[in-house]
C-alpha positions as CSV (number, residue, x, y, z in Angstrom):
1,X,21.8,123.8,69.2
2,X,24.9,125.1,67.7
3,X,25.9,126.6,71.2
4,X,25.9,123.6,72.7
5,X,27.8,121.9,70.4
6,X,30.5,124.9,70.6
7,X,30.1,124.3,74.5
8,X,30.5,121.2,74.3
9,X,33.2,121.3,71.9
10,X,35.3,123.2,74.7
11,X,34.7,120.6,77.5
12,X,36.3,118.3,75.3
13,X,39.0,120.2,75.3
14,X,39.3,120.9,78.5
15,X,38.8,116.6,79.1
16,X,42.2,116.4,76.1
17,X,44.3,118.8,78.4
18,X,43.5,116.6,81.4
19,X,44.6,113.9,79.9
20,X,48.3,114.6,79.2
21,X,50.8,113.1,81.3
22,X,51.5,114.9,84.6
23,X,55.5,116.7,84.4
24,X,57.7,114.7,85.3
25,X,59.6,114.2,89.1
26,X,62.5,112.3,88.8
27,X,63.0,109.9,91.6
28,X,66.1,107.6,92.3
29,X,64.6,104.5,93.6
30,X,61.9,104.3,92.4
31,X,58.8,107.0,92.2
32,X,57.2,109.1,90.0
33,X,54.2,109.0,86.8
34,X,54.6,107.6,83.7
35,X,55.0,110.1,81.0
36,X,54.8,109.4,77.0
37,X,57.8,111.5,76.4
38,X,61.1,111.0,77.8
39,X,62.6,113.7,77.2
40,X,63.2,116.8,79.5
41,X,62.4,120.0,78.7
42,X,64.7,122.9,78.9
43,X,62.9,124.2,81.5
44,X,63.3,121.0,83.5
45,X,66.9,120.9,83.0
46,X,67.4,124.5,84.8
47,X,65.8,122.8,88.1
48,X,67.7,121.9,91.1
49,X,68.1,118.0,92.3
50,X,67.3,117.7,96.0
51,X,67.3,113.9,97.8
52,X,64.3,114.0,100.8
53,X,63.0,111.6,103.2
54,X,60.8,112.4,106.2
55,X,60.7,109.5,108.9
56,X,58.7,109.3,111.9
57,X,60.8,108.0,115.4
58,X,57.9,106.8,117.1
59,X,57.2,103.9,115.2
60,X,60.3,103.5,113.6
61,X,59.0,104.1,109.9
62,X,59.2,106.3,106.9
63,X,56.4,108.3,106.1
64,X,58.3,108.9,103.0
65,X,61.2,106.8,101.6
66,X,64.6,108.7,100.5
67,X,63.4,110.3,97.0
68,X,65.3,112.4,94.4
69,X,63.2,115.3,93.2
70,X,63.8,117.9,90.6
71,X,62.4,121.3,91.8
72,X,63.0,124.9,90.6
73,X,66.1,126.7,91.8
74,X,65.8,128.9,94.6
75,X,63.0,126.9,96.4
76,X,63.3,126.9,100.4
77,X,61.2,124.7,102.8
78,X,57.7,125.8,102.1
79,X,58.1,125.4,97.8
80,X,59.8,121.8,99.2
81,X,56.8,121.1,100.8
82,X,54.7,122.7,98.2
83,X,55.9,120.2,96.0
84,X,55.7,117.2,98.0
85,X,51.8,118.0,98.4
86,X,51.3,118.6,95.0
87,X,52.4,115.3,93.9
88,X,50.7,113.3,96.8
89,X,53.9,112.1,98.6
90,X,51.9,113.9,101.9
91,X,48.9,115.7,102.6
92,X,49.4,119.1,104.5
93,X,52.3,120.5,106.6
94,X,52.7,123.4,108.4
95,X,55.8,125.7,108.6
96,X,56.6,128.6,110.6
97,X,59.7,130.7,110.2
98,X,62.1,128.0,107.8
99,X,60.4,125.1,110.6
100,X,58.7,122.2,110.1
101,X,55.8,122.1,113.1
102,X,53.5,119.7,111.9
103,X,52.7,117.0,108.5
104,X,50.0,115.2,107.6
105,X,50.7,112.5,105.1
106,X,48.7,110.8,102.9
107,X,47.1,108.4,105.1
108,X,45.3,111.2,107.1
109,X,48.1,111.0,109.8
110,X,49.1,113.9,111.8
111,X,52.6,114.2,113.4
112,X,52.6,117.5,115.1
113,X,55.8,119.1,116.4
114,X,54.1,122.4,117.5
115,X,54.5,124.8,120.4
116,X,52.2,122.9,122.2
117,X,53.7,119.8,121.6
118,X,55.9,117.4,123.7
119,X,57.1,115.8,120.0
120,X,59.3,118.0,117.5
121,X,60.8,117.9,114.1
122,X,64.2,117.7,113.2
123,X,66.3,119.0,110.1
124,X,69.5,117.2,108.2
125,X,70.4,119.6,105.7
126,X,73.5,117.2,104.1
127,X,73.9,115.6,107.4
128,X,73.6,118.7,109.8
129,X,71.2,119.5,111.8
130,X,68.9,122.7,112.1
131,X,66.5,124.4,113.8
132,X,65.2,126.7,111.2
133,X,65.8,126.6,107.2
134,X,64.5,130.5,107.1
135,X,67.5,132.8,106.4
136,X,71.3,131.8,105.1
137,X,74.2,133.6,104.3
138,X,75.1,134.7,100.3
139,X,78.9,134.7,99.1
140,X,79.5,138.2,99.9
141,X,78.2,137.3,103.8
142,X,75.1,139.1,103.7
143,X,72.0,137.7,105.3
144,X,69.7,135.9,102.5
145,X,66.5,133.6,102.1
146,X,67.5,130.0,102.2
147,X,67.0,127.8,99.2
148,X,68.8,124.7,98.4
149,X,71.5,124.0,96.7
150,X,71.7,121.4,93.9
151,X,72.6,117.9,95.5
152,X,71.2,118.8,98.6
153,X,70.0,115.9,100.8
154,X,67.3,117.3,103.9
155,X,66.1,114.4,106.0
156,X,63.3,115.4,107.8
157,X,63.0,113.7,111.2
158,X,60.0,113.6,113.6
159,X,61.4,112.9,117.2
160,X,59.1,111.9,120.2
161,X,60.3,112.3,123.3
162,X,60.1,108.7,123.4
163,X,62.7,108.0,121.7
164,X,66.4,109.3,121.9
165,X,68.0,111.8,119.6
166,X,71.0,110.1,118.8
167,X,69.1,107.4,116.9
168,X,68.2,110.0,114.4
169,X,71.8,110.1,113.1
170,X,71.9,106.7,112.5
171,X,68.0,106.5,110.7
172,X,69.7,104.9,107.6
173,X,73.1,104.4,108.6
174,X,74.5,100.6,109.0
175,X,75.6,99.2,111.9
176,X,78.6,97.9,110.2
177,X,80.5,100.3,108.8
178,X,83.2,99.1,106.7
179,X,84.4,102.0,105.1
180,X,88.2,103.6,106.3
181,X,87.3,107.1,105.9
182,X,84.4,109.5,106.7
183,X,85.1,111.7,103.3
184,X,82.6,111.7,100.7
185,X,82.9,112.0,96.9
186,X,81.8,114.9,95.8
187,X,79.4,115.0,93.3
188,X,79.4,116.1,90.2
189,X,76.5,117.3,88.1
190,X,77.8,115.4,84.7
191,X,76.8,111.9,86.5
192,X,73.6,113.4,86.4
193,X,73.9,114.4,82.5
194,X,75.3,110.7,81.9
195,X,72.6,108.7,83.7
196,X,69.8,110.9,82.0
197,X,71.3,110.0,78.7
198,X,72.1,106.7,79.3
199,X,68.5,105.8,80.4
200,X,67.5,106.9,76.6
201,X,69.5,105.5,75.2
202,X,69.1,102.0,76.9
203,X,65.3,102.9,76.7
204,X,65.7,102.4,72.7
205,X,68.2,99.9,72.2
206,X,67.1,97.4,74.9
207,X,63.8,95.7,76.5
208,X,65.1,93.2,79.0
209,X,64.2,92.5,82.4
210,X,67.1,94.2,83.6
211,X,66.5,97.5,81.5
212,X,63.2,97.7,83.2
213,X,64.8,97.3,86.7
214,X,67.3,100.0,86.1
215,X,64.8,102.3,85.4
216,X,62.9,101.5,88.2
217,X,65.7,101.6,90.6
218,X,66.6,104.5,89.4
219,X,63.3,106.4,88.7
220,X,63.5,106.8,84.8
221,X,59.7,106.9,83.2
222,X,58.8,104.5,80.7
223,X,55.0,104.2,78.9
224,X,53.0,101.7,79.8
225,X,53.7,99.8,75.9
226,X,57.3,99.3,77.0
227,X,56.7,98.3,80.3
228,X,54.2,95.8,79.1
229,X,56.3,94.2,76.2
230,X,59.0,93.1,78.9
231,X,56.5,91.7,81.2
232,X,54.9,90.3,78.4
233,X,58.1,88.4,77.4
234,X,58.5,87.5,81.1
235,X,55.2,85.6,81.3
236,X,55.4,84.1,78.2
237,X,59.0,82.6,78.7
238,X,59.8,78.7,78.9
239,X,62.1,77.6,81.1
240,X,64.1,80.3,82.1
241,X,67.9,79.7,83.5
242,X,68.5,80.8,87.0
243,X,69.9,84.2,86.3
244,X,67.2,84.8,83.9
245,X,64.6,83.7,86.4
246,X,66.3,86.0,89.2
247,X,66.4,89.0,87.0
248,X,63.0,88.7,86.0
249,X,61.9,88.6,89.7
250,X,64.1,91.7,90.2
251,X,62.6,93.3,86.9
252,X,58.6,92.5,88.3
253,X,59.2,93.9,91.8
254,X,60.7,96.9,90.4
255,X,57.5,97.2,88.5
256,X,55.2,97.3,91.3
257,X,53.8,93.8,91.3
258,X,55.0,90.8,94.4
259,X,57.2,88.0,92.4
260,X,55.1,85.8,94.1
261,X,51.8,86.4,92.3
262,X,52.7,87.7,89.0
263,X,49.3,87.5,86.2
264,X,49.3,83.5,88.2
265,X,52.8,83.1,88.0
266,X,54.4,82.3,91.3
267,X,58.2,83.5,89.9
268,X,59.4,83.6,93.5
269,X,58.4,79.5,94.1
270,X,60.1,78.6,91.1
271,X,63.6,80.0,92.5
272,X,63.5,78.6,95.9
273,X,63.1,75.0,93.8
274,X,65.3,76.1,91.3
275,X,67.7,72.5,90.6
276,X,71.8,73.0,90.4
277,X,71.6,76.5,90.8
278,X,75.7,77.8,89.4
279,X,77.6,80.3,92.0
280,X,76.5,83.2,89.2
281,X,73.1,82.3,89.9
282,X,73.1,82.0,93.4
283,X,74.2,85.5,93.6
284,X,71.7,86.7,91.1
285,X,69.0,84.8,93.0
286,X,70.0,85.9,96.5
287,X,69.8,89.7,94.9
288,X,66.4,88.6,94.2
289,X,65.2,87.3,97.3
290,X,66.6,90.4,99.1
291,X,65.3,93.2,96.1
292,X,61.5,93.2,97.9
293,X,62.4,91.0,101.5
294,X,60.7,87.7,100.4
295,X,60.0,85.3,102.3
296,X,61.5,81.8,101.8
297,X,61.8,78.8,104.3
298,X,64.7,77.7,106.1
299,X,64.4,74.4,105.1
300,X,64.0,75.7,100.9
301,X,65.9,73.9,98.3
302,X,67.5,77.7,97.6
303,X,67.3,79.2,101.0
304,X,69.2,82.0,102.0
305,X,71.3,80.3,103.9
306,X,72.1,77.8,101.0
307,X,72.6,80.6,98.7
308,X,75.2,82.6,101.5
309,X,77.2,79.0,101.8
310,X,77.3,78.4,98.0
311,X,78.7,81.5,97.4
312,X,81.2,81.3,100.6
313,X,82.6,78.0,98.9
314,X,83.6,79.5,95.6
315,X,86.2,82.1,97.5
316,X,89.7,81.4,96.9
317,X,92.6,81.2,99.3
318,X,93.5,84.5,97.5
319,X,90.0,86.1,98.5
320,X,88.8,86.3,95.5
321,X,84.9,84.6,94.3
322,X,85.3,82.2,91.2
323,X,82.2,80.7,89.4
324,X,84.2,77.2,89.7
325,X,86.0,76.2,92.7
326,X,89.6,76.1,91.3
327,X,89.2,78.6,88.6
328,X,91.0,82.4,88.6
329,X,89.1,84.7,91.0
330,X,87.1,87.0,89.2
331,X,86.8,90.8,89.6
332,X,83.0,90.9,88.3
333,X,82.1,88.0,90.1
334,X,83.9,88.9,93.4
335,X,81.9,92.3,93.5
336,X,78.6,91.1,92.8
337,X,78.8,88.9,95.2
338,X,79.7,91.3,98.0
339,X,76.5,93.3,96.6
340,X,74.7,89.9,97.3
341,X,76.6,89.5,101.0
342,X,76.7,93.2,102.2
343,X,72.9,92.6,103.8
344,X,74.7,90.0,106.0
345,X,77.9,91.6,106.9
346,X,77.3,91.6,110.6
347,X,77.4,87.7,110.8
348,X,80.8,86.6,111.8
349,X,81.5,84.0,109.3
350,X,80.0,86.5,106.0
351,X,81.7,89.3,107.7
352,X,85.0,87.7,107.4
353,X,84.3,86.7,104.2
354,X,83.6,90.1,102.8
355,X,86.8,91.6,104.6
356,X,88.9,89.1,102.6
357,X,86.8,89.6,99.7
358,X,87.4,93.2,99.5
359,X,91.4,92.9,100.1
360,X,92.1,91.2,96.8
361,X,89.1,93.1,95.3
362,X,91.6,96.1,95.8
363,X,94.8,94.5,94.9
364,X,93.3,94.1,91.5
365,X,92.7,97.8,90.7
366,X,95.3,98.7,88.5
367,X,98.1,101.9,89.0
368,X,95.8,103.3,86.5
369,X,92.8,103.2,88.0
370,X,90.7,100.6,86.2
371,X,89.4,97.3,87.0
372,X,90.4,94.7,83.9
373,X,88.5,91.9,82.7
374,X,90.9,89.9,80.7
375,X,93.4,92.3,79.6
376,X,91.2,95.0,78.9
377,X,89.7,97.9,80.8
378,X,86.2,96.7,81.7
379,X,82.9,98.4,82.3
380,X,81.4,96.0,83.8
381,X,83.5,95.3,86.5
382,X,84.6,99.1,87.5
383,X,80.6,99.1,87.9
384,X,79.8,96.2,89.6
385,X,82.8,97.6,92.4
386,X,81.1,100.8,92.8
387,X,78.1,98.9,93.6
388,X,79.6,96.5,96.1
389,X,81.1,99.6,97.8
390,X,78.1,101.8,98.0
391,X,76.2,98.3,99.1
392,X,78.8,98.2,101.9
393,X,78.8,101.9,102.5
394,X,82.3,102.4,101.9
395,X,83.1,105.7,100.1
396,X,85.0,105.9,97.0
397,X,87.8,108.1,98.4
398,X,88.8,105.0,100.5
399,X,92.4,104.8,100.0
400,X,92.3,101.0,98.9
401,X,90.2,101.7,95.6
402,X,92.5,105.2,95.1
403,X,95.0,104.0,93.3
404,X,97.4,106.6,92.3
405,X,94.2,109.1,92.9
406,X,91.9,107.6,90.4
407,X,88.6,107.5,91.8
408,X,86.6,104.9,90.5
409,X,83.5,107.1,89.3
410,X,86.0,109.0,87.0
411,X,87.3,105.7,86.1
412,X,83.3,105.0,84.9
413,X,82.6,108.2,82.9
414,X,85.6,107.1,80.4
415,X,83.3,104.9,79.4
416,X,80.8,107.2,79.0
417,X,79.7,107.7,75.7
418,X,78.5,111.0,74.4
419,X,74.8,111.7,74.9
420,X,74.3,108.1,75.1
421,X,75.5,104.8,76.6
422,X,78.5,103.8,78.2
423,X,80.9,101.3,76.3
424,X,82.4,97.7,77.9
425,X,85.6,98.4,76.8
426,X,87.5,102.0,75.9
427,X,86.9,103.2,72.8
428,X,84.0,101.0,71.9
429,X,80.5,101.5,70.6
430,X,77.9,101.7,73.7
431,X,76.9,98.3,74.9
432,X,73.4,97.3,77.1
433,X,74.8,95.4,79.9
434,X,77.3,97.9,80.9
435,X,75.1,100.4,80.7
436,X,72.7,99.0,82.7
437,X,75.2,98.1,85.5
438,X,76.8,101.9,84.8
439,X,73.8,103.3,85.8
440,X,73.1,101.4,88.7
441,X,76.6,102.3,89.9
442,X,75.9,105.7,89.2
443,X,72.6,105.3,90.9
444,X,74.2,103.8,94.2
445,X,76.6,107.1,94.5
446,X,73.9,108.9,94.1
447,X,71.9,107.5,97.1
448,X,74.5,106.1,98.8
449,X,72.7,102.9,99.0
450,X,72.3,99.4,96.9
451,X,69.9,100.5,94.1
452,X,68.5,97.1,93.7
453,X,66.6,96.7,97.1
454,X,63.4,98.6,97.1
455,X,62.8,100.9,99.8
456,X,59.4,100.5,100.8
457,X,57.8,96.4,100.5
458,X,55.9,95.6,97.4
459,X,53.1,93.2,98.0
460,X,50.1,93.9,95.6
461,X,49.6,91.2,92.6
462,X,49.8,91.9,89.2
463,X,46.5,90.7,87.0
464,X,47.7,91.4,83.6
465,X,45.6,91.0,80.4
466,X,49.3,90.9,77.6
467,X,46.9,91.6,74.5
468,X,48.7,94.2,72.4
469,X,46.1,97.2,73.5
470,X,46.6,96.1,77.5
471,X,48.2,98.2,80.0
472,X,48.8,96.1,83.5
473,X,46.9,96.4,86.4
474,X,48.4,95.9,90.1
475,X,46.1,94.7,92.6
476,X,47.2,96.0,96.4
477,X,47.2,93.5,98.5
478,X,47.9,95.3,101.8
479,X,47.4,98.9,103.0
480,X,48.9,101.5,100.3
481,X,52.4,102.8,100.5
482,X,54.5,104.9,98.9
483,X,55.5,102.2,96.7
484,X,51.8,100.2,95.7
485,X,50.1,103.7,95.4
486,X,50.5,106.7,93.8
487,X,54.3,106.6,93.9
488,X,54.8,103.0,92.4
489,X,58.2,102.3,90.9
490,X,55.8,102.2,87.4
491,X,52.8,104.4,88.0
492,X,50.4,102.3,86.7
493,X,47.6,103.9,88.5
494,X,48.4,107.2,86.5
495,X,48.0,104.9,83.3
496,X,44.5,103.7,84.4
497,X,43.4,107.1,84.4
498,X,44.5,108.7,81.7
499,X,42.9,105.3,80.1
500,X,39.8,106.2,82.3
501,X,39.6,110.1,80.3
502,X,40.4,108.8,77.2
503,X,37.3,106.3,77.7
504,X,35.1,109.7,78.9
505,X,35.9,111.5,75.6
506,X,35.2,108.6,73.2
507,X,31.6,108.7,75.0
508,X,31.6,112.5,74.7
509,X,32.3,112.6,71.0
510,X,29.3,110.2,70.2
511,X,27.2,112.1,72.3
512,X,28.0,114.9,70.5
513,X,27.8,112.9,66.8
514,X,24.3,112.0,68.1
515,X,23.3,115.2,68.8
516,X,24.9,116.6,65.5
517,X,22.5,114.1,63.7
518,X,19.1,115.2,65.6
519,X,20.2,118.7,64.7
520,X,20.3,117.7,60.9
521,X,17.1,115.6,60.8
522,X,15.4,119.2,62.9
């Protein structure tokens, strides 16, 4: 009897190491597990950052949306791949001398780009492409393994001979390209450093509906406890104002769950019929609509095209956006709004709009380099132009917004507060609303893309008991994607099942009390 006990006692150990949380991949956008600890480990912090996306030309889709992973340095294709198995973004591949030939991914489907195939695969290392990631040179010229570099970006690209090869440079490109040069900022591993400690520090000093959507945009891990406070708070809330309503549709898609079936809660109906929406609510609400592609009627109270001539009106004959017709133009305002309007630039009229926009958005940028709200150097609004510019895919070494040389990201990290936060005005203690739009600025660079539209649809409902001991529960309702399965912006499957062990060893335990007791009373 005692062996058994002893036996059993290690299986129950084995059940405890189970359930820890899986390591951590960080993923900008949105997609990796929840972990009880936020912090990175040392070891973590000696990995390499690496931005991948695999898309499939045939049908026009990605088999895995643009993802920021953290993998050990000197990995090459294979430990790439490797990794992308291990944590169920795909299902097999096969490579042969630094080439991808074939992938399955997670659905079971193969996309084979062999020898004997018609079909190949393509490779964008940082926008060039290769026929084989297998060898590369070293500094001294000599003739090395490859492995990527920190800040690499590898699209991977599978190309039917249906469909032409020059598309594949333009896979997530806009049409409209606003931008006056073709340099990019370079970037710099302390944005990395800043946006890793301003997500913990945000993380403890704020639980709004907009904390929750940076982290989701971004791909910060938070426990289920946190993540169910905030939507907690959502449900429970009476008679929210239009911004808050938006940002708590932004904060619910972020999480995984449709805005329009949230625990009941139809968040997304209550928007469209939304009465005397302000300007600053339009734009919040049309982030909204656009964050997860909802649907809403033409002939809506708040439809988009309501929203797109409401915030059309409040432009000055300067160009600037005001909240009031009449009023000063407003730098804050004026780029949040071009974040809003950026999805639309190819219409005529919007397209016009934004051009103007965007000339007095620059004529405000002072010979210093900052953007001012009031007489003060403001966070908030150096942010939200980073955002309006990465939204518009215009770099940040575009002469207009260089005044004197001042880059605006360098303009951002003066801000910056030390291992924590960033600060709305120089000099000040760290504040929650710039850092929340700091690191979605930051976040935008990054990707190179608006942070606050998801990248793959969310569509499953959320069924949500809020009791104190809860943890959320997402109910798909369509086919599982990268986004409503195991890569959820909040992976609240992950949560289920270490719920799911921790149920297995409280059963274990009074087996083994039960068995204890028998042995006693033999």
């Amino acid at each position: 009897m005692k062996k058994l006990i002893q036996k059993s006692v290690a299986f129950l150990s084995c059940l405890l190491l189970l359930g820890r949380p899986l390591p951590p991949v960080w993923a900008a956008g949105t997609e990796q597990p929840v972990a009880d600890s936020l912090s990175l480990s040392s070891e973590a912090q000696q990995d390499i950052s690496l931005t991948v996306s695999i898309f499939e030309n045939v049908g026009r889709g990605w088999i895995l949306n643009p993802v920021q992973l953290q993998c050990p340095a000197g990995s090459g294709l294979e430990e790439l791949l490797e990794l992308l198995d291990r944590y169920a973004y795909l299902d097999t591949a096969e490579v042969s001398n630094g080439k991808l030939l074939s992938l399955t991914d997670d659905h079971g489907k193969i996309y084979d780009g062999g020898p004997d195939s018609e079909d190949e695969w393509l490779m964008l290392l940082n926008g060039i492409e290769h026929t084989s990631l297998r060898y590369m040179y070293d500094q001294d010229g000599g003739m090395v393994d490859f492995a990527f570099q920190d800040g690499d970006t590898l699209q991977l690209v599978f190309s039917s001979t249906d469909t032409e090869n020059s598309e594949v440079q333009t896979v997530s490109t806009p049409s409209h390209n606003l931008s006056t040069t073709d340099e990019e900022l370079p970037w710099d591993a302390g944005y990395d450093d800043a946006m890793r400690a301003g997500c913990g520090w945000l993380k403890t000093n704020s639980e709004s509906p907009l904390a929750l959507t940076v982290f989701g945009a971004i791909g910060y891990t938070v426990d289920y406890k946190y993540l169910t406070r905030i939507l907690r708070n959502i449900h429970q809330q009476q008679s929210p104002s239009g911004i808050e309503l938006s940002e708590n549709i932004l904060c619910v898609s972020f999480s995984g769950i449709s805005a329009e079936n949230f625990s009941g809660q139809n968040l997304l109906q209550q928007l469209i019929t939304f009465p005397d929406l302000d300007r600053v609510g339009t734009v919040y609400g049309l982030l909204a609509y656009d964050c997860n592609s909802y649907d809403v009627p033409s002939d809506a109270l708040n439809s988009r095209d309501a929203m797109l001539n409401v915030i059309m009106a409040g432009q000055n004959p300067d160009g600037g956006i005001a909240n009031i017709q009449g009023e000063d133009s407003d730098v804050f305002l004026t780029a949040l709004s071009l974040t809003a309007l950026a999805p639309y630039r190819n219409d005529e009229t919007i397209g016009a709009c934004i051009d103007r926009a965007l000339q007095w958005l620059s004529e405000q940028q002072n010979s210093d380099g900052f953007f001012y709200s009031g007489r003060n150097e403001s966070c908030l609004a150096t942010s939200a132009v980073i955002l309006a510019l990465s939204s518009l895919s215009i770099s940040l070494t575009d002469e207009r917004f260089c005044n004197n040389g001042h880059h605006l990201m360098d303009m951002l990290m003066e801000f910056n507060v030390e291992n924590s936060g960033f600060a709305e005005q120089l000099g000040e203690s760290p504040s929650a609303e710039a850092t929340e739009l700091a690191l979605l600025a930051i976040c935008s660079q990054k990707t190179g893309r608006n942070p606050l539209i998801l990248r793959s649809p969310v569509t499953g409902s959320g069924s949500i008991d809020f009791s104190e001991s809860s943890e959320p529960v997402v109910e798909s309702s369509a086919p599982s994607s990268p986004q409503n399965d195991t890569r959820s912006q909040i992976h609240v499957g992950l949560i289920s099942a270490i719920s799911g062990v921790s149920v297995g060893i409280a059963l274990m335990l009074a087996v083994l009390l039960h068995l204890k007791n028998k042995y006693k009373q033999d």
